[in-house]
C-alpha positions as CSV (number, residue, x, y, z in Angstrom):
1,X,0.0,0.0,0.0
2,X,1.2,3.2,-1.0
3,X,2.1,6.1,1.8
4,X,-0.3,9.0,0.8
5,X,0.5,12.3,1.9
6,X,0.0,13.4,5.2
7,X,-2.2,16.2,5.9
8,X,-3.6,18.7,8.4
9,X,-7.1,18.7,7.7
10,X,-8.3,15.6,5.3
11,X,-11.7,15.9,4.2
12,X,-13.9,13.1,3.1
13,X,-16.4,13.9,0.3
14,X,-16.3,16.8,-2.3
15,X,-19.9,17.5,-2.2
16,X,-21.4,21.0,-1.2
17,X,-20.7,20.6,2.5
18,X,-16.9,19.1,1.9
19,X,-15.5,21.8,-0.7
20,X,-16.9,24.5,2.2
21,X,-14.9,22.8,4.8
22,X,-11.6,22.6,2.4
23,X,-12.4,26.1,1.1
24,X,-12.3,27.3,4.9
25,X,-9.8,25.0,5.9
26,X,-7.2,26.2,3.1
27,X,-7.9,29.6,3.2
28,X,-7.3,29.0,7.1
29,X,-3.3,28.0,6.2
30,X,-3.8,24.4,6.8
31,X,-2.5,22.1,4.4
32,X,-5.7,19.9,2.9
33,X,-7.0,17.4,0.6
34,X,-10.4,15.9,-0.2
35,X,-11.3,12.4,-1.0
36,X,-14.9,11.2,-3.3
37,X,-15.5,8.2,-4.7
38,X,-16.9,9.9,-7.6
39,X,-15.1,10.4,-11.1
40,X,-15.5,14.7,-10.4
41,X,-16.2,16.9,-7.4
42,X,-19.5,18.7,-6.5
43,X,-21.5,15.7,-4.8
44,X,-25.0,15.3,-5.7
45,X,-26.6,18.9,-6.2
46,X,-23.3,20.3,-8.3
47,X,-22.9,17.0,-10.3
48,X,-21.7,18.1,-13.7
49,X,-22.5,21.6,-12.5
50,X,-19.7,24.5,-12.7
51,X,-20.7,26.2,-9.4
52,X,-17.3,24.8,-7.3
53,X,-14.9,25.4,-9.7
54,X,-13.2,28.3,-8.3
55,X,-13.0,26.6,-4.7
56,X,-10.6,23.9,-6.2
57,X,-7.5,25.8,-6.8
58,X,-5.8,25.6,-3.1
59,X,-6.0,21.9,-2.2
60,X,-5.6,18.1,-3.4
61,X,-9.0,16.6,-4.8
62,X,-8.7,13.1,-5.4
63,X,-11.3,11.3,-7.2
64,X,-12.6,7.8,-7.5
65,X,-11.2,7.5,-4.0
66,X,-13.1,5.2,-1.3
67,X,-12.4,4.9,2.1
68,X,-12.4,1.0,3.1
69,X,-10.7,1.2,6.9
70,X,-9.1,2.8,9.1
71,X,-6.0,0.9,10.3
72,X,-4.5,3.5,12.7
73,X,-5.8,6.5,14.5
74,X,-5.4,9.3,12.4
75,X,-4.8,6.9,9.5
76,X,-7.3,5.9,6.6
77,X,-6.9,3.0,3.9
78,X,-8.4,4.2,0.7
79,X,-8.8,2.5,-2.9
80,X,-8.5,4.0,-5.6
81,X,-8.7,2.6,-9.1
82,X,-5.0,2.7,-9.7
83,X,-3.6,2.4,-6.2
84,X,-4.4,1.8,-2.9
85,X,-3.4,4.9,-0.5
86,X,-2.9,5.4,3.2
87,X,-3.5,8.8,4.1
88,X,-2.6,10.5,7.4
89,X,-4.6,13.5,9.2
90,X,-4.4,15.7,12.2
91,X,-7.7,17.0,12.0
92,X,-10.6,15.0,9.6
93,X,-13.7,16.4,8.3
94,X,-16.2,13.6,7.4
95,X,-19.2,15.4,4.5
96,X,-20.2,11.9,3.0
97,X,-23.8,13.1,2.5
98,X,-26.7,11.1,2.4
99,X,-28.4,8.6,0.3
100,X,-32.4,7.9,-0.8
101,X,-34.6,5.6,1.0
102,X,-36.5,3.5,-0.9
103,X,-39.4,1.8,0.2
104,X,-40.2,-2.0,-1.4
105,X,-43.5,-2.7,-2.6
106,X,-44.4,-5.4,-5.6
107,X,-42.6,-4.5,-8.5
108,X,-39.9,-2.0,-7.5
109,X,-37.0,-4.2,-8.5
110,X,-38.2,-3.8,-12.3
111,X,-35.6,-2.6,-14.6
112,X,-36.2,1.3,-15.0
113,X,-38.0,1.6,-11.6
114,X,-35.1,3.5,-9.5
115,X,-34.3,6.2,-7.4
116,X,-35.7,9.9,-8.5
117,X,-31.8,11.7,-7.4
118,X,-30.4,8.4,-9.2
119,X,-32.2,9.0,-12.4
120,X,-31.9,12.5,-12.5
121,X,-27.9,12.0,-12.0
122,X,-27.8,9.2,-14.5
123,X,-29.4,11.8,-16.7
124,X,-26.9,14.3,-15.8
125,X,-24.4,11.8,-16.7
126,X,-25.5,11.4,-20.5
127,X,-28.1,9.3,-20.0
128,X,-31.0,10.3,-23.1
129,X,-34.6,10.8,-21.2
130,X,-36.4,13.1,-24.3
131,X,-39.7,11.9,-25.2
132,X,-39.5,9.3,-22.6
133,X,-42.6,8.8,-20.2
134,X,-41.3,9.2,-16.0
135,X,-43.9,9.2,-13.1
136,X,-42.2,10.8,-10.5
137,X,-43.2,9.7,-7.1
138,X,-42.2,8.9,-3.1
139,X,-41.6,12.3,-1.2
140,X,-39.8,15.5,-0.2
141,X,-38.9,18.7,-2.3
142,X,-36.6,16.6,-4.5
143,X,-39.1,15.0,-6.3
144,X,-40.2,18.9,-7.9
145,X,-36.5,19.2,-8.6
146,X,-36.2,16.2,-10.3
147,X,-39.7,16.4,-12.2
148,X,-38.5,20.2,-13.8
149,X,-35.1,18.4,-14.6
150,X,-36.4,15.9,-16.6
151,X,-38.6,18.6,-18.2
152,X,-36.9,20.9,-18.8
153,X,-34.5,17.4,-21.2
154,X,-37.5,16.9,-23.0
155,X,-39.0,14.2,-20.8
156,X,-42.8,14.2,-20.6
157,X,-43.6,13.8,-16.7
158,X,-47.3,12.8,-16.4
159,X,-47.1,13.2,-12.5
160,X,-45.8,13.8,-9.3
161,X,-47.1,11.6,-6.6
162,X,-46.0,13.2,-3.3
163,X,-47.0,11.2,-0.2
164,X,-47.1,14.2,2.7
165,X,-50.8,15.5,3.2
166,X,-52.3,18.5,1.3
167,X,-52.6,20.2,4.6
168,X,-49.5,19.9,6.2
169,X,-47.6,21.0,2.6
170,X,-49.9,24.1,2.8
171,X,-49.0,24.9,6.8
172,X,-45.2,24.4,4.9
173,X,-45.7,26.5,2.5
174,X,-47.4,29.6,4.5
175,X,-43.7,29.3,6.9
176,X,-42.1,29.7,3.9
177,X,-42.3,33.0,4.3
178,X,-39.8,33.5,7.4
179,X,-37.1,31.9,4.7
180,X,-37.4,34.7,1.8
181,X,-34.8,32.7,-0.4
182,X,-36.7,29.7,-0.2
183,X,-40.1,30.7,-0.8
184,X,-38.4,32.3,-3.9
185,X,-36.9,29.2,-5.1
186,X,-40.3,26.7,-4.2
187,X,-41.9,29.5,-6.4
188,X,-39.0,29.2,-9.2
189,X,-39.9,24.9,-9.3
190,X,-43.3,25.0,-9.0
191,X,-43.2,27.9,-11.8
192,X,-41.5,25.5,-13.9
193,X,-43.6,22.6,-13.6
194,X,-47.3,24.0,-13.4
195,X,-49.3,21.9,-16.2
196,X,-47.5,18.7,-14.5
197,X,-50.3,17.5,-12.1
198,X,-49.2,17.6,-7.8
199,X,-50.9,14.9,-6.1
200,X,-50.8,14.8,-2.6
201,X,-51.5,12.1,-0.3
202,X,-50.8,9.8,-3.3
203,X,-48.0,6.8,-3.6
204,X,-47.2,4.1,-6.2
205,X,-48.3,0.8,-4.1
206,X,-47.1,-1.6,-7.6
207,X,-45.2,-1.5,-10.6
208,X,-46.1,-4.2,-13.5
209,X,-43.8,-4.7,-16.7
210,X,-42.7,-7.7,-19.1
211,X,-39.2,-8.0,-18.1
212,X,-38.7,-4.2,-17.5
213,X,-41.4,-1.0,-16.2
214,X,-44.7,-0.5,-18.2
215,X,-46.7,0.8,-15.7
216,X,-46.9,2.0,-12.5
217,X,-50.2,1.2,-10.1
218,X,-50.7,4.3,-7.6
219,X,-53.1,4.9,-4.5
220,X,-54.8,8.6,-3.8
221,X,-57.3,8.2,-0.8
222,X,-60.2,5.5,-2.0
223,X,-58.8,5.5,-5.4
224,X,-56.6,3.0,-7.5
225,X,-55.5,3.4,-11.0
226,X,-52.5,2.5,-13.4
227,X,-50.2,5.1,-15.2
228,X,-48.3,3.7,-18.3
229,X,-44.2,5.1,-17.9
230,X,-41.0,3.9,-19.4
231,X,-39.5,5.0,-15.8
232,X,-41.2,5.5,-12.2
233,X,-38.3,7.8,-10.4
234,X,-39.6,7.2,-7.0
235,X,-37.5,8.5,-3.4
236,X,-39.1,8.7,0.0
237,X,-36.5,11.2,1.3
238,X,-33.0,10.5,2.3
239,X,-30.9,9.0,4.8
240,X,-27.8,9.9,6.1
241,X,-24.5,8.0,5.0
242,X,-22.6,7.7,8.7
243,X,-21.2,4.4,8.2
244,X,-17.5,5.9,8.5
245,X,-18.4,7.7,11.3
246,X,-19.6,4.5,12.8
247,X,-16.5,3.0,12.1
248,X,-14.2,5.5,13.5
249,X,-16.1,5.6,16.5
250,X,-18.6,8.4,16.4
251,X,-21.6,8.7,18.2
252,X,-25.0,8.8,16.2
253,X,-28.1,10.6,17.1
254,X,-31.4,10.9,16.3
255,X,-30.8,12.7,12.9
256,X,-27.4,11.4,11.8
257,X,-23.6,12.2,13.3
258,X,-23.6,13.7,16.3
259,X,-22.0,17.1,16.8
260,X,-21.1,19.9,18.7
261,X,-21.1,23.4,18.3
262,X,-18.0,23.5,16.6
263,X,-19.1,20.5,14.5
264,X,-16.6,18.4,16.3
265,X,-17.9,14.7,16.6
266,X,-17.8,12.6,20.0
267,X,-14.3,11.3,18.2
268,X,-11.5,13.6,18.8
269,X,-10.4,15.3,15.9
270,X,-13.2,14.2,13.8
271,X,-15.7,16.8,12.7
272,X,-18.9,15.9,10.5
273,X,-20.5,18.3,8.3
274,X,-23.4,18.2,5.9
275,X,-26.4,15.9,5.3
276,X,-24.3,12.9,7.4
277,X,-25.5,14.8,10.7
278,X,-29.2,15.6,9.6
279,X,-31.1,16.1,6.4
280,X,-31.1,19.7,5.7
281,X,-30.7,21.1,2.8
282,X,-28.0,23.1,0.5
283,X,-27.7,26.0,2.5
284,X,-27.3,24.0,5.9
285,X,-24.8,21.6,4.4
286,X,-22.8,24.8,3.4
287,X,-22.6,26.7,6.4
288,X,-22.0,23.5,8.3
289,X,-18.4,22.9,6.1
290,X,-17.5,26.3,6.9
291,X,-17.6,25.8,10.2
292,X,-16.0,22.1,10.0
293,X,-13.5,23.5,8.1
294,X,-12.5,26.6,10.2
295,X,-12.9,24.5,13.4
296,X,-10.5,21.8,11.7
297,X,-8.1,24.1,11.0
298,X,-8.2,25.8,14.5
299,X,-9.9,28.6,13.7
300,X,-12.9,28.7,16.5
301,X,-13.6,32.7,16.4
302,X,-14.2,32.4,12.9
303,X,-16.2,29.2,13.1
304,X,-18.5,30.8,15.4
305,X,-19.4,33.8,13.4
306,X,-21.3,31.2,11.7
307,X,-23.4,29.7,14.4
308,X,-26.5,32.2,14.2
309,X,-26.9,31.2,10.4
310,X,-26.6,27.8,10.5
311,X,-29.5,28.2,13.6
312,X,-31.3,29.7,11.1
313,X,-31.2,27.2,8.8
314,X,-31.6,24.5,10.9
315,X,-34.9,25.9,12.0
316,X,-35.8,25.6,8.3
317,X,-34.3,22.3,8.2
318,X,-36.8,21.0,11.3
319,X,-39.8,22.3,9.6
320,X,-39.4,20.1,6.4
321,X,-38.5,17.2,8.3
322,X,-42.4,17.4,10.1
323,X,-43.5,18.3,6.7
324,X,-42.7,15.5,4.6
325,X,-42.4,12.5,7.7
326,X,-43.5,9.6,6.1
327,X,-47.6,8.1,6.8
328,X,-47.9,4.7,8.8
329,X,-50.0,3.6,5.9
330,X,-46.2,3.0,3.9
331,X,-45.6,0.4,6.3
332,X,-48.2,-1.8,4.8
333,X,-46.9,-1.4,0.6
334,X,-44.7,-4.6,0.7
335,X,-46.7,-8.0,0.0
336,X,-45.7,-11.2,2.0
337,X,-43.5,-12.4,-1.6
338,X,-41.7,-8.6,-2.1
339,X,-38.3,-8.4,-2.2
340,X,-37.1,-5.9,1.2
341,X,-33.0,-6.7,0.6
342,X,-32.4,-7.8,-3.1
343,X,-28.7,-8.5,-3.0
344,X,-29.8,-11.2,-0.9
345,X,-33.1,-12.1,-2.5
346,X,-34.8,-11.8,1.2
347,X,-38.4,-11.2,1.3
348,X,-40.9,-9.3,3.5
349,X,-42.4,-12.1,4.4
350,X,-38.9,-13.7,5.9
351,X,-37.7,-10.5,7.5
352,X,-41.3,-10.3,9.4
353,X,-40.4,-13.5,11.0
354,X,-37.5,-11.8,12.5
355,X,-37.0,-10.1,15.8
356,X,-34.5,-7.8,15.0
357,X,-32.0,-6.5,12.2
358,X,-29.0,-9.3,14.0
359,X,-31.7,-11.9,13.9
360,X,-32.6,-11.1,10.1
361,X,-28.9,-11.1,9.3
362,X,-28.1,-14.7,10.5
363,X,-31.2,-15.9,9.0
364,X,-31.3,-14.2,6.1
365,X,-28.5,-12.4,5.2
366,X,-30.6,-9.3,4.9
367,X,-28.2,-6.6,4.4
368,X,-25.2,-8.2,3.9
369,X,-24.5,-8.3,0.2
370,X,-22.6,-5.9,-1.8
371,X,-24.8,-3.1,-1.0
372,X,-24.0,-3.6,2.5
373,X,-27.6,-2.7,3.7
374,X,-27.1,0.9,2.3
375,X,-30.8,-0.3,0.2
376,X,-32.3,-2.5,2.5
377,X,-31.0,-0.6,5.2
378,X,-33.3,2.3,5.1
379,X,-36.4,0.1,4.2
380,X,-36.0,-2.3,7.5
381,X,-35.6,1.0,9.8
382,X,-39.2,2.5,8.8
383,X,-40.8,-1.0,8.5
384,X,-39.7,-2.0,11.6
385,X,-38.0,0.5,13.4
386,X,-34.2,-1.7,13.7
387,X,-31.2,0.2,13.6
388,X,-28.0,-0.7,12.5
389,X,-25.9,-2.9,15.5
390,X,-22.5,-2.6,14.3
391,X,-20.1,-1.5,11.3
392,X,-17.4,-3.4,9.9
393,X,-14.5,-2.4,7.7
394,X,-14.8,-2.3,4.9
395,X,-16.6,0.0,4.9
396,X,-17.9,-0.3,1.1
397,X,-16.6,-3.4,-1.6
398,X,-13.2,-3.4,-2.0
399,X,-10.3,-5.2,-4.0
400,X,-8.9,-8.4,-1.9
401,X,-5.4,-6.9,-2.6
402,X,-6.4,-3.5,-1.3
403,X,-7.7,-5.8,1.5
404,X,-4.4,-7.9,2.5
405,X,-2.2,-4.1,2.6
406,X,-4.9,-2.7,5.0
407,X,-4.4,-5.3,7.2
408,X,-0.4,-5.4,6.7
């Protein structure tokens, strides 16, 4: 294994939250670099986007970089595609984001029935979706961000299914109005997508298809009917990734990571920024980095200039989490033969026989295949309320070589 660099503040993930904590960290005088396992900075929301580029000039990026252990304390193994790296850190700034939950019910295994943020960045990525037929469904404000994406690439989006109540989106809505800048942009979406029909209280509860999607089967109140697609991008909100935080030792709350003022995790040295301590948003994630990243590089006075906005949008950040909590009526979509975990092929019907997510996994093997319960894992926790027990290195798939020089 090769000897990376060391460095003074080594951030991992170069989304929003992660270039704010190397921006800060640099311009700070610290010496920093910033690991994704992507092919390009910008995470998620600046995929393929040229909003970052001028925050990249004063520290290392590396790309198509995973973090699979960490063999030392202040020491991580990481894989990359040509080499496998061991990188040292005094201070470490963990912004590995979040993920979707999905939520199984018959049929959501079908080719082209996937993930609303992973078929909007697959069609960031190239991926042709003009004149092509997408229900857009599950819940949260990404789904109107996703619909008016595909849109506006010549996709013809027939509707939006969003789960949350009419009533409490309208109470949401009306508090928009403390957050100027937000009610501007839910104007600028809905603007964009207003002959696309909003359904509320409405989610798919089947999907049918020879072989691959044809049409997707979805529930409003008393009524039942079928909508032909060539995709259903379908997301009931997301989850935050804090498996390496696990691993290295860090507490985990309620919402994700948990943290301090100063965004300093219960590990010492590790601070946690972004959508891995709480779903929250853009503006969150970015002020959170900043701090991370002036608190990493021992910068508290200027870390705490940033306290009363990041209060201000958490406050915004706790008022869409009530608005778009999932129903209890979810809990019932799967049928006794649906597949819950389908690395492992484990049904509903198996897991429901189980007493708890260590029970499932020595019966079943629910969440141990290659996705390593990052699928399943969000499903199980809402259906049943388990959380994870324990985290293993690696922490994602890796190489047996890459393997063998983590453990030397």
């Amino acid at each position: 294994m090769s000897d990376g660099a060391d460095f003074d503040v080594l951030v991992v993930g170069a989304g929003p939250a992660g270039l704010a904590a190397a921006r800060r960290a640099s311009e700070s005088g610290a010496r920093v670099a910033v690991l994704d396992d992507n092919p390009a900075p910008g995470g998620q929301i600046w995929r393929a986007g040229r909003q970052h580029e001028s925050w990249l000039a004063d520290y290392k990026v590396i790309c198509g970089a995973r973090v699979i252990a960490a063999p030392a304390p202040g020491r991580l193994s990481v894989e990359t595609l040509a080499e496998d790296l061991e990188i040292g850190y005094r201070a470490l700034v963990l912004a590995t984001g979040a993920r979707e939950r999905f939520l199984p019910f018959p049929g959501w295994t079908l080719p082209n029935a996937m993930g609303a943020g992973g078929l909007q960045a697959l069609a960031k990525s190239g991926m042709p979706v003009a004149g092509k037929r997408i229900v857009v469904a599950g819940s949260g404000p990404l789904l109107l961000a996703v619909a008016r994406y595909l849109r506006e690439h010549g996709a013809h989006v027939p509707l939006i299914a969003e789960q949350a109540p009419q009533g409490t989106l309208m109470r949401f809505a009306a508090s928009l109005v403390k957050h100027p800048s937000k009610l501007m942009q839910a104007i600028g979406l809905r603007a964009g997508l207003m002959s696309v029909p909003y359904k509320t209280s409405c989610w798919p509860v089947a999907a049918s298809g020879g072989g691959r999607l044809e049409t997707v089967t979805l529930r409003q109140g008393s009524r039942t009917w079928t909508e032909r697609c060539d995709y259903l991008a379908c997301g009931f909100g997301l989850i935050p990734n804090t498996e390496l935080a696990e691993l290295l030792g860090c507490r985990i709350g309620a919402t994700g990571v948990a943290v301090d003022d100063y965004q300093q995790t219960t590990a010492p040295g590790i601070f946690c920024a972004g959508e891995a301590t709480g779903i929250g948003g853009l503006d969150l994630s970015l002020v959170e980095g900043e701090i991370a990243g002036f608190a990493a590089a021992g910068k508290s006075r200027e870390a705490s200039s940033r306290f009363a906005l990041r209060q201000q949008h958490r406050r915004f950040a706790d008022a869409l989490e009530k608005a778009f909590a999932l129903r209890d009526e979810l809990r019932a979509l799967p049928a006794a033969d649906t597949l819950v975990c389908r690395c492992e092929d484990v049904s509903y019907a198996r897991l429901r026989a189980c007493a708890g997510w260590r029970e499932a996994k020595l019966h079943t093997r629910c969440g141990m295949g290659p996705c390593q319960g990052r699928v399943c894992g969000g499903a199980v926790e809402f259906l049943f309320s388990w959380r994870s027990e324990s985290v293993r290195p690696p922490v994602f798939p890796a190489r047996i070589e890459s393997l063998a020089k983590s453990g030397e």
